[in-house]
C-alpha positions as CSV (number, residue, x, y, z in Angstrom):
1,X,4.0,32.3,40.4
2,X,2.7,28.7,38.2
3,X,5.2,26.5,37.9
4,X,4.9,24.8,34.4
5,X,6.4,21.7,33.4
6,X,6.5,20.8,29.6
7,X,7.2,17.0,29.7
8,X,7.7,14.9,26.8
9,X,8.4,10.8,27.0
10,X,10.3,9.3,24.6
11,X,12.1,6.1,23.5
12,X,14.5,6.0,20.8
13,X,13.9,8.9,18.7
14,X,16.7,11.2,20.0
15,X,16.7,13.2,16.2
16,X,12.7,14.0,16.1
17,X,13.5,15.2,20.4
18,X,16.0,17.2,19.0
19,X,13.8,18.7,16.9
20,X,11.0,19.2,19.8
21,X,13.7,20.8,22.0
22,X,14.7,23.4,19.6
23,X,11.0,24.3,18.4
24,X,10.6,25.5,22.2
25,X,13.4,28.4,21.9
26,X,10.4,30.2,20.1
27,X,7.8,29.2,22.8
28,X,6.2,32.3,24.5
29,X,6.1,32.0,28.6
30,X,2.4,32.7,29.6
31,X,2.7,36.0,32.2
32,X,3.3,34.6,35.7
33,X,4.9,31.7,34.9
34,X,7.6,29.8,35.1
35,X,8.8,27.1,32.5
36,X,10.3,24.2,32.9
37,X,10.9,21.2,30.8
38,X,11.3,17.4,31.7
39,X,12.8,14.5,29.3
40,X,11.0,10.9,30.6
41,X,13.6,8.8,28.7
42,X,12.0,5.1,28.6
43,X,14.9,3.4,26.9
44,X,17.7,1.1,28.9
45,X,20.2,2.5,26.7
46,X,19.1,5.9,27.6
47,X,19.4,7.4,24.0
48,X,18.0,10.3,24.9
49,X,20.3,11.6,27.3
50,X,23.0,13.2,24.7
51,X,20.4,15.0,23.3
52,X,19.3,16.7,26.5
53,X,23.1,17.2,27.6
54,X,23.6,18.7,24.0
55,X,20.6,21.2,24.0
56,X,21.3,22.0,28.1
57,X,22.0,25.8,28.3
58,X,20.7,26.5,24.7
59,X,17.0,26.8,26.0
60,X,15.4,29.4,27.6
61,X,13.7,27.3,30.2
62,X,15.6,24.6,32.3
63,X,15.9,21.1,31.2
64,X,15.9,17.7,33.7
65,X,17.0,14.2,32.3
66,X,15.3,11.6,33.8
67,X,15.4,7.8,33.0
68,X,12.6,5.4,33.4
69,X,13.7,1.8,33.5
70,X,10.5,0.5,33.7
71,X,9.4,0.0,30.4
72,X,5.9,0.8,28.9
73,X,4.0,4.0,28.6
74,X,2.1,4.1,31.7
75,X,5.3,4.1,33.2
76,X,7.3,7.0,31.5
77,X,3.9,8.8,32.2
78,X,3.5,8.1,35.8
79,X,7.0,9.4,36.3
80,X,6.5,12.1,34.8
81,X,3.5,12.9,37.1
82,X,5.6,12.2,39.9
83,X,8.6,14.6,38.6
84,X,5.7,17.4,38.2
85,X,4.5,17.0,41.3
86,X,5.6,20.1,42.4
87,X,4.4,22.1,39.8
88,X,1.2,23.3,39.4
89,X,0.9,22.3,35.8
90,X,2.2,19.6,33.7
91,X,1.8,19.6,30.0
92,X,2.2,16.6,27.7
93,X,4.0,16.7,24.7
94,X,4.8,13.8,22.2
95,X,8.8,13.9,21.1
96,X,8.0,13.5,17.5
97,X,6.2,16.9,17.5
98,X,6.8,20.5,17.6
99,X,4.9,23.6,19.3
100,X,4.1,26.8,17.9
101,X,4.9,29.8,19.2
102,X,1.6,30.7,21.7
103,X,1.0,26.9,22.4
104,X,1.8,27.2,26.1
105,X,0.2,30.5,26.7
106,X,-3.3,29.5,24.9
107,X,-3.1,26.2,27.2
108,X,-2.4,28.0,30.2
109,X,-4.9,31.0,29.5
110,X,-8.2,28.1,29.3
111,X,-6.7,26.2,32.1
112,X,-6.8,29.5,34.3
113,X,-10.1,30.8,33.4
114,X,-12.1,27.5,32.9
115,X,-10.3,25.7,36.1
116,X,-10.3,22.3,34.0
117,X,-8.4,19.5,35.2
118,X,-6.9,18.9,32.0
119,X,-7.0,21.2,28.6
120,X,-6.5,19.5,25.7
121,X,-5.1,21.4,22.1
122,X,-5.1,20.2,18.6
123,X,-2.5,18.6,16.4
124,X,-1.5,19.0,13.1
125,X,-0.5,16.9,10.6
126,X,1.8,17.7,7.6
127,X,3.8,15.2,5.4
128,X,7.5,15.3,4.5
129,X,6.1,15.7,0.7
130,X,3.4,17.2,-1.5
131,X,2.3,14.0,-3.5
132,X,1.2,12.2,0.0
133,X,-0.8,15.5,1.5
134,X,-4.0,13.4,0.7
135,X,-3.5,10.7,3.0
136,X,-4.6,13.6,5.9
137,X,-7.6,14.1,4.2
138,X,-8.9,10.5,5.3
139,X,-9.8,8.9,8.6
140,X,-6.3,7.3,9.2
141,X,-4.7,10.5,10.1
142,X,-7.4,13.4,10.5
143,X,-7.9,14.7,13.6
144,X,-11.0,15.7,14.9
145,X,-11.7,19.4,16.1
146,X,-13.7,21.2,18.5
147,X,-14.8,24.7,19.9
148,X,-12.3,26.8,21.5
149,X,-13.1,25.8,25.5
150,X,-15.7,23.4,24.6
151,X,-16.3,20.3,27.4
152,X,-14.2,17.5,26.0
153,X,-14.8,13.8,28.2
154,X,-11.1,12.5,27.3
155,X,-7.8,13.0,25.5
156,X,-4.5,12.0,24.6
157,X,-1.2,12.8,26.0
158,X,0.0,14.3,22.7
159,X,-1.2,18.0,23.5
160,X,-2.6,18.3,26.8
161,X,-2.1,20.3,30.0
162,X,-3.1,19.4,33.5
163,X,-4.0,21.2,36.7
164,X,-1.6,19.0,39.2
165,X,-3.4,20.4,42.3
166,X,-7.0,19.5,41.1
167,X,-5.6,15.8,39.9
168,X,-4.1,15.1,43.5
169,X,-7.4,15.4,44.6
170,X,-9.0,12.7,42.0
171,X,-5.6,10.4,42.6
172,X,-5.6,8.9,39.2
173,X,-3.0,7.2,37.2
174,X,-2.3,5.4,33.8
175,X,-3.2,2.0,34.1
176,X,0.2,-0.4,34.1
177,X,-2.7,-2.8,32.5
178,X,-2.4,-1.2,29.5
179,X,1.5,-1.0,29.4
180,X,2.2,-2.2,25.6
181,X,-1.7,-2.2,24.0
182,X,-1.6,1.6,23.5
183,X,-4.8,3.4,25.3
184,X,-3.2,4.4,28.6
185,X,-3.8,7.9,28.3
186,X,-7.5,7.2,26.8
187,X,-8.2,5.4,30.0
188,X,-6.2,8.1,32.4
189,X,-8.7,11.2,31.1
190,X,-11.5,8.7,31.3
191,X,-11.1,8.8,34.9
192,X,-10.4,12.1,35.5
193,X,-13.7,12.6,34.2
194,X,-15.5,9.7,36.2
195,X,-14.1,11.1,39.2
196,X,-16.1,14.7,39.0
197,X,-12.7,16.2,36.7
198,X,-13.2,18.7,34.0
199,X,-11.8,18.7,30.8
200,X,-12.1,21.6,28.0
201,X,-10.4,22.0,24.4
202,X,-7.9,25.2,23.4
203,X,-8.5,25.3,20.3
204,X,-5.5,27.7,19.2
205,X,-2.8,25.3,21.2
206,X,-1.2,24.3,18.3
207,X,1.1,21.3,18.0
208,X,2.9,19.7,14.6
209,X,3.5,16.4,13.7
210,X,5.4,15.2,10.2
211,X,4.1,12.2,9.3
212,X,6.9,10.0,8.0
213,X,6.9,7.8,4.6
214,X,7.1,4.7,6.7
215,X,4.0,5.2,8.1
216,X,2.0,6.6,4.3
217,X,1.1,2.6,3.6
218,X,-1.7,0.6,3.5
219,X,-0.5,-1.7,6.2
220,X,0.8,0.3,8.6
221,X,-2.9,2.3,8.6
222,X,-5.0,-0.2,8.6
223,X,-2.8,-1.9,11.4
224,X,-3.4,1.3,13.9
225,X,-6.9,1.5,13.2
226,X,-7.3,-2.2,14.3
227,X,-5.0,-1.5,17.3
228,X,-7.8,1.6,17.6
229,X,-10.1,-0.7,18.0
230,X,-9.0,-3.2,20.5
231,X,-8.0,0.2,22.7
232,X,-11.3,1.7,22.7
233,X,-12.8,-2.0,24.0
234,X,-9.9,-2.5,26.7
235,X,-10.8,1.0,28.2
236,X,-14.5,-0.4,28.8
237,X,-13.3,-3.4,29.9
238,X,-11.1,-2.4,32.8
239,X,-13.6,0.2,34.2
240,X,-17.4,-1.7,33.2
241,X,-19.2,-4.5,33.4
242,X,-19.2,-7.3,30.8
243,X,-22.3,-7.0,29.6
244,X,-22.1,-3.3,28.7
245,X,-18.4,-3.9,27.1
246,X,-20.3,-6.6,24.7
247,X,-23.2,-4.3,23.9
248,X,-20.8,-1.5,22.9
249,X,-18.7,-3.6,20.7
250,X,-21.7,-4.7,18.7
251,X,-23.5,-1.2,18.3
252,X,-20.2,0.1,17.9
253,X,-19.1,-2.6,15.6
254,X,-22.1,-3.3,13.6
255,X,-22.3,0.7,12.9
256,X,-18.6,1.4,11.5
257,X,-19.0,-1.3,9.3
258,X,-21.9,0.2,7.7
259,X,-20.2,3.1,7.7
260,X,-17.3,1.8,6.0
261,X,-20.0,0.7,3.5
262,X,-20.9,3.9,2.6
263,X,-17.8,4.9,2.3
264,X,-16.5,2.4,0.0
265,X,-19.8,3.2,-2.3
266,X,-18.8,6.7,-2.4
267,X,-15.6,6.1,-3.6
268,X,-16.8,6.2,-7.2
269,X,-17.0,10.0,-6.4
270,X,-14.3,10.8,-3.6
271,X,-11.6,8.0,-5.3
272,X,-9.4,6.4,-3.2
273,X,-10.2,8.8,0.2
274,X,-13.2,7.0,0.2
275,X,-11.9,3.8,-0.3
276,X,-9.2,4.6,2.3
277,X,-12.2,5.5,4.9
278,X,-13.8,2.7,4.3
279,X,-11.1,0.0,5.0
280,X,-10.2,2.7,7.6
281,X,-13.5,1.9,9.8
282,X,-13.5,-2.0,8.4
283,X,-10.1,-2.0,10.3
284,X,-11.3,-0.2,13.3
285,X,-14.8,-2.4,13.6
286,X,-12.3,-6.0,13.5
287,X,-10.4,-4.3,16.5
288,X,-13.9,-4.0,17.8
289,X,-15.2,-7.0,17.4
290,X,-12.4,-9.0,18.4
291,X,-10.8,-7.0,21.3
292,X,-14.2,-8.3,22.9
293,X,-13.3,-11.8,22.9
294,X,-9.5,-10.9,24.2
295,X,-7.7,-10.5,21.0
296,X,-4.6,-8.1,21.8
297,X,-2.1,-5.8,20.0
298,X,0.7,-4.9,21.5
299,X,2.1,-2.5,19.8
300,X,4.9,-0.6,22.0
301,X,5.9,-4.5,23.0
302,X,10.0,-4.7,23.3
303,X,11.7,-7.8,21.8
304,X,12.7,-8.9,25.6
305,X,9.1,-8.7,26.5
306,X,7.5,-10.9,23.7
């Protein structure tokens, strides 16, 4: 029988965890498995842990609290792997999202019959209210799609699942280099594939995220897609050559701005989704640009770090 372990890290958002937990009492449990669930909880104050006492019993799958000290991503990640290692697969979800019902069993069913180290699912966004629903039809929050079981050379921890017995043999981690910049995961898959790993896309593995009003402004967008930016270069530069890092950021560069160009011209048709594309890959080309020469954005930084 597969052990699978549904892992989600989380710091300081025990309400939205809450909300994960319950959306896996409808979760289907893929035929010859068994389910289990792991809470990474990456805060000192360990604020998740009432929440996982609370819910404890109320699940159909068994629940294990564990707290991470170390702070940073890479961390909570790693110990998840380290908690999973005894599973055969370990799925990633984020604790601001929910599942539908077949998400684990349309993971589990490409894993099986593709043997990829890592299968990666979609997510969907949806906003808290009617009025903002356009902000998902531009750049800052779509999500690119692909074919069901298509070959896919990275992903995110958001909605993915990984074969643990094929990723001891590669022996990778997330890089502790990357502990506050954001990009960890990026770089994690990136070596999975460098290594001879497999990755492949379920297109049906559904995941939901609401996508608060704090986050439906100008600044906050154009903020992450700069952070974007600076993300994609540090992955190049902690696995290439100089030279080819500086190459990348100027093709790369030079071509979003031209793209956020022609987006900005077409906004006398598409209104303000094209304006909000174009700023959107104006942002993203500055990250660019200026993560070559070192400029960083910390984003998960804690107060006591900075």
């Amino acid at each position: 029988m597969d052990v699978i372990t549904v892992c989600a890290c989380t710091y300081r958002r025990p309400d939205l965890l809450l909300e994960l937990l319950h959306s896996f009492n409808s979760l289907k449990t893929p035929t010859g498995t068994e389910v289990r669930v792991c809470i990474i909880d990456n805060d000192i104050d360990t604020s998740a842990q009432a929440v996982v006492s609370a819910i404890s019993g109320n699940l159909p799958f068994s629940i294990k609290y564990v707290h991470e000290k170390q702070p940073g991503i890479p961390s909570a990640r790693n110990r998840a792997l380290a908690e999973s290692s005894d599973s055969h697969y370990l799925v990633f979800v984020d604790d601001d999202e929910t599942v539908d019902p077949d998400w684990l069993v349309e993971l589990y069913e490409v894993a099986s019959d593709t043997s990829a180290v890592f299968v990666q699912g979609p997510v969907e966004m949806t906003v808290e209210e009617p009025t903002d629903s356009w902000w998902l039809d531009t750049i800052f929050f779509q999500q690119k799609v692909y074919p069901d079981r298509s070959v896919r050379k990275e992903s995110w921890s958001n909605n993915v699942m990984l074969n643990m017995n094929l990723l001891a043999q590669l022996d990778c981690q997330f890089d502790d280099q990357l502990r506050y910049d954001g990009g960890s995961d990026t770089l994690f898959f990136q070596d999975i594939v460098r290594k001879g790993g497999t990755g492949r896309y379920s297109a049906k593995a559904r995941v939901f995220e609401v996508q608060p009003k704090s986050r439906l402004n100008w600044r906050w967008a154009l903020q992450r897609q700069f952070r974007f930016g600076i993300t994609r270069v540090n992955t190049l530069k902690l696995r290439h050559p100089a030279i080819k890092t500086y190459a990348y950021c100027f093709v790369r560069g030079v071509g979003m701005l031209a793209w956020g160009t022609g987006n900005l011209m077409l906004a006398i048709i598409r209104g303000k989704r094209g304006i909000a594309d174009g700023m959107a890959y104006f942002a993203r080309a500055s990250g660019v640009f200026l993560g070559a020469f070192g400029v960083r954005r910390l984003e998960y930084a804690r107060k006591s770090t900075l």
